[in-house]
VOGU-3710 file (C-alpha; in Angstrom, 3 decimals, decimal comma):
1> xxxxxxxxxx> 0,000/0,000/0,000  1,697/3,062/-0,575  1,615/5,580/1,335  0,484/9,360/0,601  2,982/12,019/-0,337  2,421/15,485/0,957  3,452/18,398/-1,545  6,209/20,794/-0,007  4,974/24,274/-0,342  8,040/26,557/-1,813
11> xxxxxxxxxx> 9,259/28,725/1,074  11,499/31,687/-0,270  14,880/31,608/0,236  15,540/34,043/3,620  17,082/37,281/2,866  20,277/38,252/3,747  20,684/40,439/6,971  22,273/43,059/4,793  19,259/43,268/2,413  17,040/42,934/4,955
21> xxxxxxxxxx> 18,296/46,491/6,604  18,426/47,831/3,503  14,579/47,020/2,462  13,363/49,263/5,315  13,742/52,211/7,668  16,213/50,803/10,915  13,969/50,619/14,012  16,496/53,530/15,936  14,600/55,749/13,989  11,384/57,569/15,677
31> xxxxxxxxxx> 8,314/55,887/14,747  6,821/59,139/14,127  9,819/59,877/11,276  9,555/56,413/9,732  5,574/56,906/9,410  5,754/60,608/7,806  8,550/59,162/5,274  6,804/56,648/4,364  3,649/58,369/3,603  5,802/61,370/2,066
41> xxxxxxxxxx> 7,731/59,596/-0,488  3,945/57,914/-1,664  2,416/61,192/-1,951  1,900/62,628/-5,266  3,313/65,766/-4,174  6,606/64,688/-4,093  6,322/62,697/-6,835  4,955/64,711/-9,267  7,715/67,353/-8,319  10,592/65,259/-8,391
51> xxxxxxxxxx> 9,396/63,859/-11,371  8,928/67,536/-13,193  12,164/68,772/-11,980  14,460/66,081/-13,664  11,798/66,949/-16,892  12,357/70,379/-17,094  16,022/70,317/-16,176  16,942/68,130/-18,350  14,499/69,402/-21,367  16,709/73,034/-20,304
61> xxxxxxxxxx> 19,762/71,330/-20,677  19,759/70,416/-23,875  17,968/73,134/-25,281  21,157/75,105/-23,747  23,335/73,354/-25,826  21,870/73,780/-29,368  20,688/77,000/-28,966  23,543/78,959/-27,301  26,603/79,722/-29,413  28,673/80,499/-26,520
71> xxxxxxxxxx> 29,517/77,835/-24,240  29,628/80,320/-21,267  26,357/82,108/-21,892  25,184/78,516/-21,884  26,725/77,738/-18,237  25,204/81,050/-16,696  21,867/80,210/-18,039  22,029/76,978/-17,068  23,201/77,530/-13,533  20,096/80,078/-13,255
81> xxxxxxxxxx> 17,406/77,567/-14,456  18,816/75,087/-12,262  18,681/77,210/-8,995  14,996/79,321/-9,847  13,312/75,426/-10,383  15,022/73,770/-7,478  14,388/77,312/-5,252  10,813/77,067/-5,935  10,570/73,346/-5,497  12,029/73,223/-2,115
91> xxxxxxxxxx> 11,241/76,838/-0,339  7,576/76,945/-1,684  5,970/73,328/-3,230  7,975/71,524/-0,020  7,283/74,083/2,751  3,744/74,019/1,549  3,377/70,719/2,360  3,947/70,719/6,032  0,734/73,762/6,486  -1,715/70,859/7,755
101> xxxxxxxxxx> 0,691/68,464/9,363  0,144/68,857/12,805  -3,281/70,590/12,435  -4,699/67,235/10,420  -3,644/64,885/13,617  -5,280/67,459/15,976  -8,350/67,291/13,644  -8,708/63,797/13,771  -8,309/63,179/16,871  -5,128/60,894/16,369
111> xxxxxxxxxx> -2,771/63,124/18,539  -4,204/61,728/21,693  -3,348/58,643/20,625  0,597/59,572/20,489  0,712/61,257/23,496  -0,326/57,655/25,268  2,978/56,467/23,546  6,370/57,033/24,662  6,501/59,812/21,550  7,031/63,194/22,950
121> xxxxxxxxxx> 5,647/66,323/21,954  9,038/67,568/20,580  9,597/64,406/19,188  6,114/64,340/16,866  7,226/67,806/15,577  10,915/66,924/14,749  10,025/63,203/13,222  6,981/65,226/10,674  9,896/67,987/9,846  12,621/65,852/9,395
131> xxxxxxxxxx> 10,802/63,935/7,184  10,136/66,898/5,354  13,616/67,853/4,802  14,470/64,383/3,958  12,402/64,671/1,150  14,250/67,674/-0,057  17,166/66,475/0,409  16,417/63,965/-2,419  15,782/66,750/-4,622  19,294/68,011/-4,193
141> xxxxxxxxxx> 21,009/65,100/-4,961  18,517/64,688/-7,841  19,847/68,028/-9,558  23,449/67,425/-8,207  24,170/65,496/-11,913  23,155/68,816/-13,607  25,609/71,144/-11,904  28,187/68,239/-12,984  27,450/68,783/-16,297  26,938/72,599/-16,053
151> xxxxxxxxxx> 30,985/72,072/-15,213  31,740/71,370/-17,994  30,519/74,832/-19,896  33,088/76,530/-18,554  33,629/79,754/-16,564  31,669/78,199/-12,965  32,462/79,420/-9,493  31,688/76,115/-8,173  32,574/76,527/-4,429  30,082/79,622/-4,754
161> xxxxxxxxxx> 27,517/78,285/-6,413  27,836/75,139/-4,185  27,653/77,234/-1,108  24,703/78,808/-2,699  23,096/75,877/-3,188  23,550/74,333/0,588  22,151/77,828/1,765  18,709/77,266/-0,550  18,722/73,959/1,426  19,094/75,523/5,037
171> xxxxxxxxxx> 16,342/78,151/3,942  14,288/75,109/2,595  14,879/73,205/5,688  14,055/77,008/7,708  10,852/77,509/5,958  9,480/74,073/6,432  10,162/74,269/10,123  8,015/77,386/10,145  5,135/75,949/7,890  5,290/72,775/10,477
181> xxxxxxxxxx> 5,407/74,973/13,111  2,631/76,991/12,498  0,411/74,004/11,392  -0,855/73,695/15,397  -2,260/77,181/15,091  -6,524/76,596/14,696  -6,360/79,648/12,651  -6,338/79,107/8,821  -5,284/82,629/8,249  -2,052/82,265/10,257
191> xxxxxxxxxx> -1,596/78,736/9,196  -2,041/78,751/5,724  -2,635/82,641/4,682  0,618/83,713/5,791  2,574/80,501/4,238  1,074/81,444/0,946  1,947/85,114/1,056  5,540/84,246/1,934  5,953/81,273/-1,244  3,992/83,638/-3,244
201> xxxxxxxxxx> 7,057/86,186/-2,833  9,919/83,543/-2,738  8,740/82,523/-5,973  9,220/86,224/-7,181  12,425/86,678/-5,512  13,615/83,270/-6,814  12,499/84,464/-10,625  14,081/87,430/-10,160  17,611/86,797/-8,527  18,364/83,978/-11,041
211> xxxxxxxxxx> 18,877/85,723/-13,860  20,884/88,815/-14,489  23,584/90,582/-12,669  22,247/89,598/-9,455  22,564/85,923/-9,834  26,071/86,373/-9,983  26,527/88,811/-7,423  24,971/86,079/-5,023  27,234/83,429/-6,411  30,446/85,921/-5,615
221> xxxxxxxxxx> 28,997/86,681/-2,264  28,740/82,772/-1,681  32,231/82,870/-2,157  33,512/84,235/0,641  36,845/85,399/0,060  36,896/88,184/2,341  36,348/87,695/6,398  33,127/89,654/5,978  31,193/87,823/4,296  32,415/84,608/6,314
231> xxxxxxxxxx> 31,012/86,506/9,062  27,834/86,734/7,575  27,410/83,268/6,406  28,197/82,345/9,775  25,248/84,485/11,348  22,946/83,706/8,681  23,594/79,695/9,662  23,364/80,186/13,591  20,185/82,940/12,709  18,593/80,091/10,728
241> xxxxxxxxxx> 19,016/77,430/13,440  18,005/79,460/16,297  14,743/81,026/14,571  13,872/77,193/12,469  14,573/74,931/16,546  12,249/78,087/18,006  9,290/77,831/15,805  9,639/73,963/16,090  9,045/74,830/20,049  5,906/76,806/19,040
251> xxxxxxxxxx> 4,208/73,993/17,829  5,822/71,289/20,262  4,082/73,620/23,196  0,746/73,482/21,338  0,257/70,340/21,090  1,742/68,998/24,397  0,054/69,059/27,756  -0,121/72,212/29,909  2,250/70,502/32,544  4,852/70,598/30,305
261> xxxxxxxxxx> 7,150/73,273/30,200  8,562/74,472/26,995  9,081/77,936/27,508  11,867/77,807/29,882  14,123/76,359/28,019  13,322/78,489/24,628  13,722/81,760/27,071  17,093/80,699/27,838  18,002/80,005/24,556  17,328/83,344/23,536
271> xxxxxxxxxx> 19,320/84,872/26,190  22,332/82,774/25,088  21,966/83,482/21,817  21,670/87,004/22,055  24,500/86,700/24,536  26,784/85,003/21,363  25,093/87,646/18,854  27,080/90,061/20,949  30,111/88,495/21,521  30,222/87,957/17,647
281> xxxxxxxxxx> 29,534/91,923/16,959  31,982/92,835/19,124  35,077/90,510/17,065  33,686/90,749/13,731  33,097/94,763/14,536  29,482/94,512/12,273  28,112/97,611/10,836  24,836/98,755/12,679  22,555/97,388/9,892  23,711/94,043/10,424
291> xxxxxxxxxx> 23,400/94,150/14,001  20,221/95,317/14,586  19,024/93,052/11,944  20,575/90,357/13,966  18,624/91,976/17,104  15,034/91,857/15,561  15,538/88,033/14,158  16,513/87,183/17,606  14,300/89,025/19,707  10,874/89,046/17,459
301> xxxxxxxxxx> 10,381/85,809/17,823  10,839/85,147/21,056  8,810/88,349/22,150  6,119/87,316/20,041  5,900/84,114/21,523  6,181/85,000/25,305  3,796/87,599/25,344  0,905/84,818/23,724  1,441/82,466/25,674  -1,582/81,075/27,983
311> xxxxxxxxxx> -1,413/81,567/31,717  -1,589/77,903/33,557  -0,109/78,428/36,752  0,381/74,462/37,807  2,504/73,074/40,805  4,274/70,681/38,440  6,132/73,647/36,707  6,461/75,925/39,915  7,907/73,243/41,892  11,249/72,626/40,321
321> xxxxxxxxxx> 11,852/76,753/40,418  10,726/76,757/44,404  12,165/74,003/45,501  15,916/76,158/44,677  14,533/78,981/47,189  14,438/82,769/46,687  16,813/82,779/43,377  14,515/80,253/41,911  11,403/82,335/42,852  13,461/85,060/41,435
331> xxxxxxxxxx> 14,594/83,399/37,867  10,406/82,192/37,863  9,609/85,989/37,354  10,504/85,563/33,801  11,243/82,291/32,879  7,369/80,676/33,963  5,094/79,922/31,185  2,674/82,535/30,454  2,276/86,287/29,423  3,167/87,925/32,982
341> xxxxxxxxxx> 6,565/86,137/32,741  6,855/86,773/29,211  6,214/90,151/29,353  9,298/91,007/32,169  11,247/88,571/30,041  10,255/90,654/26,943  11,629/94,220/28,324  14,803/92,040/29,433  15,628/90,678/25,802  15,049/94,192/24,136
351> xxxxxxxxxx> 17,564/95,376/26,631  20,622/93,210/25,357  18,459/93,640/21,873  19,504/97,317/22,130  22,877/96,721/23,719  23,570/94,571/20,644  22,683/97,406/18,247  24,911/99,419/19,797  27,642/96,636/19,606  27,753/97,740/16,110
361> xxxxxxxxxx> 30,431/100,352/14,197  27,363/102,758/13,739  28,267/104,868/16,813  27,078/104,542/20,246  23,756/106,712/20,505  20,551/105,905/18,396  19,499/109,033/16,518  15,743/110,218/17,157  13,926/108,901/14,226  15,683/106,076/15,011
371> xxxxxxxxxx> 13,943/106,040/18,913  10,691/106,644/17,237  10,976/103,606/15,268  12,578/101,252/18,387  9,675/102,582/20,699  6,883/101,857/17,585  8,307/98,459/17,442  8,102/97,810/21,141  4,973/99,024/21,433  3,668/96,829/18,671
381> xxxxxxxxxx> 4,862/93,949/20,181  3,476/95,212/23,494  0,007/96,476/22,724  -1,957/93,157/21,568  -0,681/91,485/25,061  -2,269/94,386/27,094  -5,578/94,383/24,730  -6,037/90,630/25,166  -5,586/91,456/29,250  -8,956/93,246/29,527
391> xxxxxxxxxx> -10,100/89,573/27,806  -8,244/87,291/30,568  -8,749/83,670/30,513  -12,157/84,125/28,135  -9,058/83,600/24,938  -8,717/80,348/23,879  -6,448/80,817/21,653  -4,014/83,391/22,710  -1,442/83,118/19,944  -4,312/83,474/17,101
401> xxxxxxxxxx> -5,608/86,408/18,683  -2,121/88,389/19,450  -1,162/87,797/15,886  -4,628/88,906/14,402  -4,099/92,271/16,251  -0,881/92,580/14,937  -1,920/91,967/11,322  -5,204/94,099/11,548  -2,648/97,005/13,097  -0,465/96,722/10,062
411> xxxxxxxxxx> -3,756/97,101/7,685  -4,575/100,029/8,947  -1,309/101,897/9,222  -0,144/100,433/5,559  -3,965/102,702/4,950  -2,972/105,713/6,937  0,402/105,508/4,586  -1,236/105,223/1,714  -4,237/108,226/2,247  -0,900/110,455/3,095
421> xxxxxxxxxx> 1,136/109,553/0,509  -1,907/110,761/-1,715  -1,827/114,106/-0,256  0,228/117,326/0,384  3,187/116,907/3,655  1,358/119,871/5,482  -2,264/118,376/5,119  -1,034/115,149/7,300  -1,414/116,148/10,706  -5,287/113,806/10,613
431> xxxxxxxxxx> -1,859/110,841/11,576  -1,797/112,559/15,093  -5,313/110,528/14,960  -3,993/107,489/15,001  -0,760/107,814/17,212  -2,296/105,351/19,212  -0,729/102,920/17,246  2,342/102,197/17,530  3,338/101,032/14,274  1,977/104,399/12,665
441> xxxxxxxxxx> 4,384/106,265/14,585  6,914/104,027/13,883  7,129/105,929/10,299  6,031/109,429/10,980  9,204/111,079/11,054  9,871/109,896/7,272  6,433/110,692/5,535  5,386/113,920/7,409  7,564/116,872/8,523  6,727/116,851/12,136
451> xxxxxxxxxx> 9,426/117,188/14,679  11,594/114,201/14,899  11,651/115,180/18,726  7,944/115,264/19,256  7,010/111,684/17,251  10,090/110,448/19,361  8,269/111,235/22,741  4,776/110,450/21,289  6,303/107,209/20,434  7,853/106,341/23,893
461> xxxxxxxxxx> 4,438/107,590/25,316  2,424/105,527/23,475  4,368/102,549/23,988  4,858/102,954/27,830  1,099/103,266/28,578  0,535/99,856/26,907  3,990/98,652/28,881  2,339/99,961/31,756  -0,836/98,782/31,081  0,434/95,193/30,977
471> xxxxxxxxxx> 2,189/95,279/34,183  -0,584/96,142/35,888  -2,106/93,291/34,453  0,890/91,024/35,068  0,774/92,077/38,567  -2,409/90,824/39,326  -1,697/87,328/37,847  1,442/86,720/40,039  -1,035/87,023/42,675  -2,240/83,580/41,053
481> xxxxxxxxxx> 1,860/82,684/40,608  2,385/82,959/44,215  -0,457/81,168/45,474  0,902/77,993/43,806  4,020/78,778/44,928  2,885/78,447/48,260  1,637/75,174/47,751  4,615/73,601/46,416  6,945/74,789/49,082  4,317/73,781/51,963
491> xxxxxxxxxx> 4,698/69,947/49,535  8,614/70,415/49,334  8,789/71,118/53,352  6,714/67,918/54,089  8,825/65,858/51,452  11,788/67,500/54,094  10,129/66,501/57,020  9,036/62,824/55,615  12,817/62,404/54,634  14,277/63,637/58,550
501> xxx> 11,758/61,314/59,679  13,036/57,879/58,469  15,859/55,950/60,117
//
């Protein structure tokens, strides 16, 4: 009788361990990265772009060569089409793409969900941008080939041009940490309007500076064969990380619990870097222009966001600055989370803000249209914070409303500037009318002929009744500040009292 024979199914041959890592992401990576790459190199997005830019450069390219009799007037046209499609590819199309990241998991209720996990809130944010970035970084090595072959033309500043190139990257990778960034607001004017205004003028400006003189003026600049423009390529790096890691914060501190403290952390930051800002003015010796420009990158940001930020006053985040006694209590007064804290902290950063303007070779006194325009600024950043304090707690969204404020204030001035502009200098005194806002008077000295003198002190007025006003309003929140500071040094003096208890 014979006996049955049972088929062998064919089993694939295992993979090798090599292949194997190479087939997918490693598992050190952050599931959060590995999930947003995955999805990002499907999307049609990125396809369709990376599939159009090796199209149209290479459809350029040889077009170039028949058409062109000189091989150099070839190279520079070449080396402008190359950097205007890969500009707008990776500092608009990319950015773009990260407007709804974080706002489509809050949507959908799927952040909740990786909170529970052992992701962080800064690690969501960083795996979503680097994935981002990632993505653009294939579309540099994608048009790397071309600027090979662009070599060969002749008459190419390559280490410019290379260093030009890196720089579009770091402004890529800059701009998509502020589109991610921003993607936690609720508001779809500040998360999407504002993103489109800025690509819509990147794509001008990219249009525009590769062709012509200009394109090569950037190229020599790139260069840097003289120690000032090192200096400046330095600053532009350091200004790119500091303004792309704080924006990243923005949106980590949205989305993360209210025991958390993120603000901290970015305050000291700011200090520090405003502390090497100077430091660097001082060696390099920096015109004025570059150091106050250096002053605003640093400061606006950080003002902006520490005078919107909610007021939770919660043991977990007093208790680690009263458990270190008075200096702690002390160091609290502007380094809690919140607008009281944030608004000392803001009149301490525009204090080394100014001492680093005056780092520069300009001279050491501001002149006074100069004070009209520092007090205007100020008092912009000031006067939504003390507005939204007659609101209190009723805000839900602090940062939404400070920043609609802001943009509603520059509406109406840019109208104010444009009804003057229309008519004669002495029938402009109906501006007085509006000196109440401190970005009007931030320009009255150069469109009217008032008295530089008198729109300085109107300006400083202006801007230290809303100062004022805010204090006042800070003042009666550290009541609230102190109160749970009370609390958790009653818990740290029983936590003393258990420990001098046990054997």
């Amino acid at each position: 009788m014979s006996e049955a024979v049972t088929p062998v199914p064919n089993v694939p041959a295992p993979k090798s361990f090599a292949v194997d890592k190479l087939a997918d992401f490693s598992d050190r990576l952050s599931p959060m990265l590995v999930k947003e790459l995955r999805q990002g190199l499907r999307a049609k997005t990125f396809v369709v772009v990376f599939l159009t830019l090796q199209v149209l450069l290479g459809f350029v390219l040889l077009a170039s060569l028949g058409a062109s009799s000189s091989p150099q007037d070839a190279g520079h046209s070449i080396s402008g089409v190359i950097f205007m499609f890969f500009s707008i590819a990776v500092l608009v199309i990319q950015p773009m793409r990260g407007i709804g990241s974080l706002h489509t998991e809050l949507k959908s209720n799927t952040m909740e969900l990786m909170v529970l996990t052992r992701l962080s809130a800064w690690r969501i944010v960083l795996g979503k941008w680097i994935a981002l970035v990632s993505q653009s970084a294939l579309l540099l090595a994608a048009i790397v080939p071309y600027l090979i072959l662009r070599y060969w033309f002749g008459d190419m500043n390559l280490f410019g041009e290379l260093i030009l190139l890196l720089l579009i990257f770091l402004g890529s990778a800059l701009a998509t940490a502020i589109t991610v960034g921003l993607s936690a607001v609720p508001s779809m004017i500040i998360r999407g309007l504002l993103p489109l205004v800025g690509g819509v003028f990147l794509i001008f400006t990219s249009i525009v500076m590769s062709f012509g003189r200009g394109f090569q003026e950037l190229v020599e600049l790139c260069s840097m064969q003289d120690a000032d423009s090192r200096w400046i390529f330095l600053i532009m790096i350091l200004s790119g990380l500091y303004v792309g890691w704080t924006i990243l914060g923005l949106g980590a501190s949205m989305i993360a619990p209210a025991a958390e403290n993120h603000s901290t952390l970015r305050r000291i930051v700011t200090f520090a870097a405003l502390l090497i800002a100077i430091l660097i003015a001082l060696l390099a010796d920096l015109d004025t222009e570059i150091t106050a420009s250096l002053a605003l990158i640093i400061c606006i940001p950080a003002i902006v966001m520490a005078l919107s930020e909610p007021f939770h006053p919660l043991p977990p985040i007093c208790h680690p600055f009263v458990k270190r006694g008075l200096p702690g209590k002390i160091a609290g007064r502007f380094l809690y989370p919140g607008w009281p804290s944030g608004f000392i902290f803001a009149l301490l950063a525009s204090g080394l803000g100014l001492f680093l303007c005056l780092a520069g070779t300009g001279g050491p006194r501001f002149r006074e249209e100069e004070v009209s325009f520092i007090a205007g600024l100020l008092g912009t950043l000031i006067m939504p914070a003390a507005l939204l304090g007659f609101a209190g707690d009723r805000i839900k969204n602090r940062f939404a409303a400070y920043l609609l404020i802001v943009v509603s204030s520059l509406i109406l001035t840019f109208l104010m500037l444009m009804v003057s502009q229309a008519m004669p200098s002495s029938s402009r005194g109906f501006l007085w009318l509006f000196s109440w806002l401190p970005m009007v008077n931030m320009f009255l000295s150069e469109i009217s002929s008032f008295n530089d003198k008198t729109v300085a002190i109107v300006s400083i007025a202006v801007s230290s009744i809303y100062s004022v006003m805010l204090l006042i309003f800070s003042l009666k929140a550290f009541r609230q500040q102190r109160e749970v500071e009370d609390v958790c040094q009653s818990i740290s003096l029983g936590e003393e009292q258990t420990q001098a208890s046990e054997p």
